[in-house]
BAFI-3210 file (N, C-alpha, C; in Angstrom, 3 decimals, decimal comma, padded with zeros to 6 digits):
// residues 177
n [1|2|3|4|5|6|7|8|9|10|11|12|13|14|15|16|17|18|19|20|21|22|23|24|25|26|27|28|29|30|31|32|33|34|35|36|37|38|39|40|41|42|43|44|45|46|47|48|49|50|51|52|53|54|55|56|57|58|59|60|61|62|63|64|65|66|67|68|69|70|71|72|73|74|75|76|77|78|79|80|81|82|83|84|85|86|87|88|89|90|91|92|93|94|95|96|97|98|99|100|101|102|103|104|105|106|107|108|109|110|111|112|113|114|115|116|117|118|119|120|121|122|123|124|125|126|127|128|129|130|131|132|133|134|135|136|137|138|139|140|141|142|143|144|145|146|147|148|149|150|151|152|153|154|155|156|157|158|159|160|161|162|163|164|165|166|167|168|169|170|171|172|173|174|175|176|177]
n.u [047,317|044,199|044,093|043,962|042,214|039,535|039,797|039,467|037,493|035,234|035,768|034,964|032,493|031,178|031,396|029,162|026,749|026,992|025,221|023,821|024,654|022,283|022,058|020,874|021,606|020,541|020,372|020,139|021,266|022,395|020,803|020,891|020,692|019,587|020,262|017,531|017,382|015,899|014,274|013,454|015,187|013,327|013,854|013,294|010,286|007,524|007,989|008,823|012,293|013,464|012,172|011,610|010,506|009,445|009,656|006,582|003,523|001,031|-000,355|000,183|003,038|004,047|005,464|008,140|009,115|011,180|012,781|014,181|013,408|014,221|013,947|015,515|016,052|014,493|012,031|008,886|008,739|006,320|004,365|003,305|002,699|000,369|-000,773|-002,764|-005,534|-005,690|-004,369|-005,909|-008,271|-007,522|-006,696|-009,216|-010,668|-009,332|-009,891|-012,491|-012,344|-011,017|-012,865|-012,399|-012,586|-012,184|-010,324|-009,358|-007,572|-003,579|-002,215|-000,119|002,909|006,204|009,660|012,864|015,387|018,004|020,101|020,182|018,046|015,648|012,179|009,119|006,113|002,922|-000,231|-002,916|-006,007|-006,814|-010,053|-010,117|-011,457|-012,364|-010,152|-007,781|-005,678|-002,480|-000,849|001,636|003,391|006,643|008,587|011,621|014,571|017,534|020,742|020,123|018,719|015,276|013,827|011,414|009,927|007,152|005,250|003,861|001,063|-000,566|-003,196|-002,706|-000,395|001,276|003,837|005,792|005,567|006,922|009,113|009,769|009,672|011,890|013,794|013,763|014,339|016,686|018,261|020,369|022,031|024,302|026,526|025,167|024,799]
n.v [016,037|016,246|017,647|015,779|013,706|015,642|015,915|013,318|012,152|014,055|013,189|010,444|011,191|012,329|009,853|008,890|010,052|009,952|007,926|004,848|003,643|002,229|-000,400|-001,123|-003,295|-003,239|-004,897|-002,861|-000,988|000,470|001,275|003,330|004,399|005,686|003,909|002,999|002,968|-000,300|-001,018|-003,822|-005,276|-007,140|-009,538|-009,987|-010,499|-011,410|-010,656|-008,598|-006,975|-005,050|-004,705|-002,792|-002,773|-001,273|-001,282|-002,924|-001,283|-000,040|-002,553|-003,337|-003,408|-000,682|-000,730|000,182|-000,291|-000,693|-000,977|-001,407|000,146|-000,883|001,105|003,320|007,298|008,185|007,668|009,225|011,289|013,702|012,320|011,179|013,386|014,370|011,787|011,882|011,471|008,775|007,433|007,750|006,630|004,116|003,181|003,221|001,190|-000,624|-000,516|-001,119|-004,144|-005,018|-004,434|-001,548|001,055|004,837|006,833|009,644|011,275|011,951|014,524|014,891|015,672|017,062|016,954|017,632|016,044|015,364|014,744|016,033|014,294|014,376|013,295|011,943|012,316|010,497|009,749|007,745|007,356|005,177|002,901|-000,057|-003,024|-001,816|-000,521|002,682|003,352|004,552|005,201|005,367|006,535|006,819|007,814|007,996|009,748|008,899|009,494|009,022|006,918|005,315|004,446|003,214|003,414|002,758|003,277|002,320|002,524|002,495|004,659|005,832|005,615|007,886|008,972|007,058|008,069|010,469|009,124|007,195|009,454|010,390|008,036|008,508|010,950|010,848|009,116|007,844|006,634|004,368|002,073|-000,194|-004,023]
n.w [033,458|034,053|031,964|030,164|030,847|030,128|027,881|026,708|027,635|026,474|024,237|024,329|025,094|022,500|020,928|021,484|021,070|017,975|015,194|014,781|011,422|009,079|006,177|003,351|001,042|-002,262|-005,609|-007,425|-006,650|-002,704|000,052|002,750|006,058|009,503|012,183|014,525|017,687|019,136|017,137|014,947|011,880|009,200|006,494|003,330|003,145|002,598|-000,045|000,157|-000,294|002,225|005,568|008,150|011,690|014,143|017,655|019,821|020,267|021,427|020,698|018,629|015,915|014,124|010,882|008,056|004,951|002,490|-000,825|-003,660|-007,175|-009,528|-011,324|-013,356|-013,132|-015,431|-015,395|-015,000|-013,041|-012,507|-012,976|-010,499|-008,921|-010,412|-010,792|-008,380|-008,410|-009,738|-008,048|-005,321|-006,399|-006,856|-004,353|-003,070|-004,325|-003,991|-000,495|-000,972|-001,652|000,787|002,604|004,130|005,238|003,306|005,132|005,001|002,206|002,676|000,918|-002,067|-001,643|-002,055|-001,096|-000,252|001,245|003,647|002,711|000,069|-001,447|-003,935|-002,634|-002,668|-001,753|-000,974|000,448|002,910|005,455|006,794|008,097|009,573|010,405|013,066|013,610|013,201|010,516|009,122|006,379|004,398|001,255|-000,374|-002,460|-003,969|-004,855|-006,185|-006,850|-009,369|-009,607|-008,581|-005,681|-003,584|-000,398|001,878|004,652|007,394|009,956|013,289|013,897|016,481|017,145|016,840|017,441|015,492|013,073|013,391|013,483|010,814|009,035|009,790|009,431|006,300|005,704|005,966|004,378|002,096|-000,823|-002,359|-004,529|-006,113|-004,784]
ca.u [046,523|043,294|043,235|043,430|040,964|038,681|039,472|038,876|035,781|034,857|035,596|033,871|030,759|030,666|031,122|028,146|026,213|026,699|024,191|024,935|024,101|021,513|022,452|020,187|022,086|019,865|021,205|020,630|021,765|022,455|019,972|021,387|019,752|020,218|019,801|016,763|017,042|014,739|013,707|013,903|014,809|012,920|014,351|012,404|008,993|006,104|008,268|009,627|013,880|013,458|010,646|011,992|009,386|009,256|009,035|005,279|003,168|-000,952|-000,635|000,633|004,393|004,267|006,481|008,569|009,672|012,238|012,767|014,526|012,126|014,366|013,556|016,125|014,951|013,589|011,081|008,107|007,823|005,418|003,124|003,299|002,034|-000,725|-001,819|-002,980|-006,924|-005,894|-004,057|-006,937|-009,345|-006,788|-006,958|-010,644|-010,616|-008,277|-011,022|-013,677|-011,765|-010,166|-013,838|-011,848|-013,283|-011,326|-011,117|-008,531|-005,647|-002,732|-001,775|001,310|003,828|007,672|010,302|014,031|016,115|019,159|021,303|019,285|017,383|014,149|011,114|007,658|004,670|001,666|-000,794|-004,117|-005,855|-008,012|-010,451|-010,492|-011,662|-012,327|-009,142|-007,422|-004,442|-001,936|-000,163|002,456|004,188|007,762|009,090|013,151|015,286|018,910|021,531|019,715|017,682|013,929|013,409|009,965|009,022|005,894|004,886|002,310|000,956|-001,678|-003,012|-002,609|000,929|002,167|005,357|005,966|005,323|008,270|010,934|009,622|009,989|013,300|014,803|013,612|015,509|018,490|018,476|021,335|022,366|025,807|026,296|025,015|025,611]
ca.v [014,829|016,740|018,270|014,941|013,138|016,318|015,867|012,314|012,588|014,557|012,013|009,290|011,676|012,793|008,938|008,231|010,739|008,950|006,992|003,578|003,329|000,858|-000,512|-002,204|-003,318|-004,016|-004,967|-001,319|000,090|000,594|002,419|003,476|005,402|005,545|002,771|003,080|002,018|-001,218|-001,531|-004,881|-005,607|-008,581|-009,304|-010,909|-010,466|-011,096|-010,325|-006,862|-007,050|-005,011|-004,016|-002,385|-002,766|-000,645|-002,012|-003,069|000,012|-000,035|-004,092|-003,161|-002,714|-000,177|-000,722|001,062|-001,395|-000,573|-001,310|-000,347|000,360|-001,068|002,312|004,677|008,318|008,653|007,336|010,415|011,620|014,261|010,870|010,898|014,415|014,324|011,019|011,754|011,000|007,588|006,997|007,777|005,540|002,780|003,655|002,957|-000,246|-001,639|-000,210|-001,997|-005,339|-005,793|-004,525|-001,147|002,813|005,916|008,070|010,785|011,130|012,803|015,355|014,748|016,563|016,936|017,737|017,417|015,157|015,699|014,742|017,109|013,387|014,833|012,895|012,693|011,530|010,535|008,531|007,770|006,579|004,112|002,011|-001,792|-003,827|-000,981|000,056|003,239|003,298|005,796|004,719|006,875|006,404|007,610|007,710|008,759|009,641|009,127|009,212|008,460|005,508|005,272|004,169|003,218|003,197|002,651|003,273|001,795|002,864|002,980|005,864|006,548|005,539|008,981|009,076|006,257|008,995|011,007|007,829|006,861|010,763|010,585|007,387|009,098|012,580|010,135|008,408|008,221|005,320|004,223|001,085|-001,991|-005,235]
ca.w [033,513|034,124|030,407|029,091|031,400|030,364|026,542|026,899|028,337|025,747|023,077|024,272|025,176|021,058|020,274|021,824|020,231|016,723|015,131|013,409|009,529|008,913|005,254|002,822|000,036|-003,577|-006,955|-008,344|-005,247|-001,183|000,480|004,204|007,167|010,897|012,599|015,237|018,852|019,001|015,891|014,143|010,704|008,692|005,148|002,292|004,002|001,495|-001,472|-000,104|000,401|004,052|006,464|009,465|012,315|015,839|018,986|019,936|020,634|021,311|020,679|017,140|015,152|012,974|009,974|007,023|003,739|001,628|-001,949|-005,002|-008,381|-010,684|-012,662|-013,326|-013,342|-016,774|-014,664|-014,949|-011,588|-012,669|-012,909|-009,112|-008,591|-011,682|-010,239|-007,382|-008,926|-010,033|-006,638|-004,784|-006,951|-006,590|-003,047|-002,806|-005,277|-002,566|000,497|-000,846|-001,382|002,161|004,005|004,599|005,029|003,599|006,322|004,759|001,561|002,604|-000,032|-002,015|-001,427|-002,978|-000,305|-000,171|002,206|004,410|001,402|-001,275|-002,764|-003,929|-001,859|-003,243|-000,737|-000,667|001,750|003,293|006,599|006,634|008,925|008,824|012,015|014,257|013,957|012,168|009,958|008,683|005,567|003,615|000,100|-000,348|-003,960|-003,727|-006,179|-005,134|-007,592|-010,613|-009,641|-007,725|-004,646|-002,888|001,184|002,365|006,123|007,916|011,610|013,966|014,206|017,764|017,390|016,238|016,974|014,576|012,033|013,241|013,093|009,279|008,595|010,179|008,147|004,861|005,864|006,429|003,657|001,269|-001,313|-002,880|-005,252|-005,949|-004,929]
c.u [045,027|042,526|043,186|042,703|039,701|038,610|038,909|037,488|035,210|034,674|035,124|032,718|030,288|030,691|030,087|026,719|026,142|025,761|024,799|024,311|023,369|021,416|021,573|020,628|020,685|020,502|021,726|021,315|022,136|021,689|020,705|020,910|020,203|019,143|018,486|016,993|015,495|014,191|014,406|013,856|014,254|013,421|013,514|011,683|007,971|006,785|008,759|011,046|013,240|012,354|011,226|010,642|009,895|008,900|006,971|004,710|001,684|-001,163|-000,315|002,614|004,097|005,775|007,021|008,553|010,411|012,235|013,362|013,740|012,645|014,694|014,915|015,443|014,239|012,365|010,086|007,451|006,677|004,154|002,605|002,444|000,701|-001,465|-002,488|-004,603|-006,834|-005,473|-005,512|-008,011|-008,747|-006,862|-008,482|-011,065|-010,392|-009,248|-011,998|-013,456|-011,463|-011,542|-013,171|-012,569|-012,310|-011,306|-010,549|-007,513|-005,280|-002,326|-000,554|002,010|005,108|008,340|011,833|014,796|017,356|020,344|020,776|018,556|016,043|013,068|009,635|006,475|003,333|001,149|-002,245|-004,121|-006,916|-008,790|-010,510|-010,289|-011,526|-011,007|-008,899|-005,888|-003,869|-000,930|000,413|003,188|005,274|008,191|010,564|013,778|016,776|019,758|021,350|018,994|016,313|014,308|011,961|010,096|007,871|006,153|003,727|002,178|-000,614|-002,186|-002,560|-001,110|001,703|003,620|006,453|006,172|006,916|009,444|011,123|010,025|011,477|014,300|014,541|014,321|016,788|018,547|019,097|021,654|023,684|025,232|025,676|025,410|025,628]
c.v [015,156|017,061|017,164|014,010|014,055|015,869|014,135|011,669|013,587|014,013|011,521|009,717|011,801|011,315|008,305|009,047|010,294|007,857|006,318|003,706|002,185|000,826|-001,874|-002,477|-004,858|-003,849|-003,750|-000,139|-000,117|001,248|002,570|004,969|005,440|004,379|003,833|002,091|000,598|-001,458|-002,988|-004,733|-006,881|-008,435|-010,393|-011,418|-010,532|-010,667|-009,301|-007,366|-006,297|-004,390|-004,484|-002,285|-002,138|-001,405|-001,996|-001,464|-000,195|-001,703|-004,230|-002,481|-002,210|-000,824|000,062|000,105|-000,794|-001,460|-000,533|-000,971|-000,256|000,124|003,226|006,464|009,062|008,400|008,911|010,725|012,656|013,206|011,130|012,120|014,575|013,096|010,910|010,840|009,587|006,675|007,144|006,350|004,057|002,416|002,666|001,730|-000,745|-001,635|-001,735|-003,549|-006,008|-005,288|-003,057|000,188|003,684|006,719|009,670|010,663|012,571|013,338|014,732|015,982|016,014|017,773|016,795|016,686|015,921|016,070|015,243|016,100|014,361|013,200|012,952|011,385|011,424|009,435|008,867|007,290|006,220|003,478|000,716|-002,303|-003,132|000,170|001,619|003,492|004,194|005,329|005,726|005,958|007,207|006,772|008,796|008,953|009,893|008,455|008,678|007,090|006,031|004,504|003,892|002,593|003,488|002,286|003,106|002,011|002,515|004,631|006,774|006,358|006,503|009,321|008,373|007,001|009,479|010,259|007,520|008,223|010,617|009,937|007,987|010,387|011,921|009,330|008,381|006,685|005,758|003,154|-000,212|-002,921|-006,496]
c.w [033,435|033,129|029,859|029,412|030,800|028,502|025,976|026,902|027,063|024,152|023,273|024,211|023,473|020,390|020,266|021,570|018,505|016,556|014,212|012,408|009,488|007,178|004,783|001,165|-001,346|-004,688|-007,359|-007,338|-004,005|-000,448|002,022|004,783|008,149|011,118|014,052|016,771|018,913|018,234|015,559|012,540|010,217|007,040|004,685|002,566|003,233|000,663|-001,036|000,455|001,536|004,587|007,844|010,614|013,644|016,929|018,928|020,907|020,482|020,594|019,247|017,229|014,130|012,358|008,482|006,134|003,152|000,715|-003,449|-006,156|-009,262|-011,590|-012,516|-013,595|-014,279|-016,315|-014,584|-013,475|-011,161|-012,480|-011,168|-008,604|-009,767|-011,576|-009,335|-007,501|-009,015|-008,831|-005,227|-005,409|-006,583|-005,334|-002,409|-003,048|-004,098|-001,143|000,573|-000,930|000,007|003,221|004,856|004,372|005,077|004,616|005,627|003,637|001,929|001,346|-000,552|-001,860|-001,731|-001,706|-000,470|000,830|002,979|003,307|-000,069|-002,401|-002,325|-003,516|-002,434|-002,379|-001,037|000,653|001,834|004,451|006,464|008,051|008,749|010,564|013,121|014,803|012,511|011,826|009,594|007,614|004,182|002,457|-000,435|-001,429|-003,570|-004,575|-005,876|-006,458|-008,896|-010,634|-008,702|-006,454|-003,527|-001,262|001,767|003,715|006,503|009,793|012,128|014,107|015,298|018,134|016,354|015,613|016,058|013,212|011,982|013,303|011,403|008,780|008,535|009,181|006,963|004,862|005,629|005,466|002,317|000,469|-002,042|-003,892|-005,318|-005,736|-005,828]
res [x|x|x|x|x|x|x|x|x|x|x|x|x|x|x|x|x|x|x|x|x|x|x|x|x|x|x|x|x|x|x|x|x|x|x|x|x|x|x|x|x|x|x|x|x|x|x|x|x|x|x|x|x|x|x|x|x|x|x|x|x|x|x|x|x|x|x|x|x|x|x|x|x|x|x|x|x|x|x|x|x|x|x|x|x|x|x|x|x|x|x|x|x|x|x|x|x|x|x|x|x|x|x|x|x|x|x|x|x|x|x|x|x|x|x|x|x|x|x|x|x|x|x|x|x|x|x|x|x|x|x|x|x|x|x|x|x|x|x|x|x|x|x|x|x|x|x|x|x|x|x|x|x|x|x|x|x|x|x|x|x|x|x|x|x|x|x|x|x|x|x|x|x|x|x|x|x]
***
């Protein structure tokens, strides 16, 4: 009775160690991640299908978005690393419109996922109304289609960084609906 109270116990402990799939099904695709304690999803928010938001943190929710490109990957993702110049300028355009100061662009960078989709980043942080921002661009390439997530933070809300990191490690797609 003992070994199977102990093996027992040992199942439920590893079921509760699983994380749920958080599933965003678009025409050209499924995108799915781990779900996040406390996070909310909002769907068809300003034109983007999903934008996952974090609990409130420094009187602000950071948030991720999700979106599929349409593009399949003939799509020139060299563009992405060779633009960085025009991403920047675009960058700035956008600054001086919203009343906003560069403070920093993040580098791009090309890195691999959990499930071997190639990743390609960029970002900047900005000032606007005293405040400063941290805003990242994630280009995916999962199974022959694009993918775009954009993250948006406070700055002082760090760890926000490492959850958006996290769903993009975890992020795997299937078919369309």
């Amino acid at each position: 009775m003992t070994k199977y109270l102990a093996v027992l116990s040992l199942f439920l402990f590893s079921l509760v160690g699983f994380a749920k799939d958080l599933t965003m099904p678009h025409k050209s695709g499924t995108l799915i991640t781990v779900e996040k304690e406390d996070w909310e999803m909002g769907k068809n928010m300003f034109g983007i299908p999903y934008m996952y938001f974090s609990p409130k943190k420094n009187g602000q929710r950071s948030n991720i978005t999700f979106a599929a490109t349409g593009a399949d990957l003939n799509f020139d993702t060299t563009n992405i690393a060779s633009g960085m110049s025009d991403y920047e300028s675009m960058k700035k355009k956008w600054a001086m419109k919203t009343e906003s100061k560069i403070e920093s662009f993040v580098p791009y960078r090309l890195w691999s996922n959990l499930y071997g989709h190639k990743v390609h980043q960029v970002g900047f942080t900005y000032k606007n109304e005293e405040k400063i921002y941290v805003e990242n661009s994630f280009y995916i390439e999962c199974k022959g289609k694009m993918y775009f997530s954009k993250s948006l933070r406070l700055e002082e809300n760090k760890a926000h960084e490492k959850e958006f990191e996290d769903l993009i490690k975890h992020i795997d797609c299937g078919e369309g609906v």
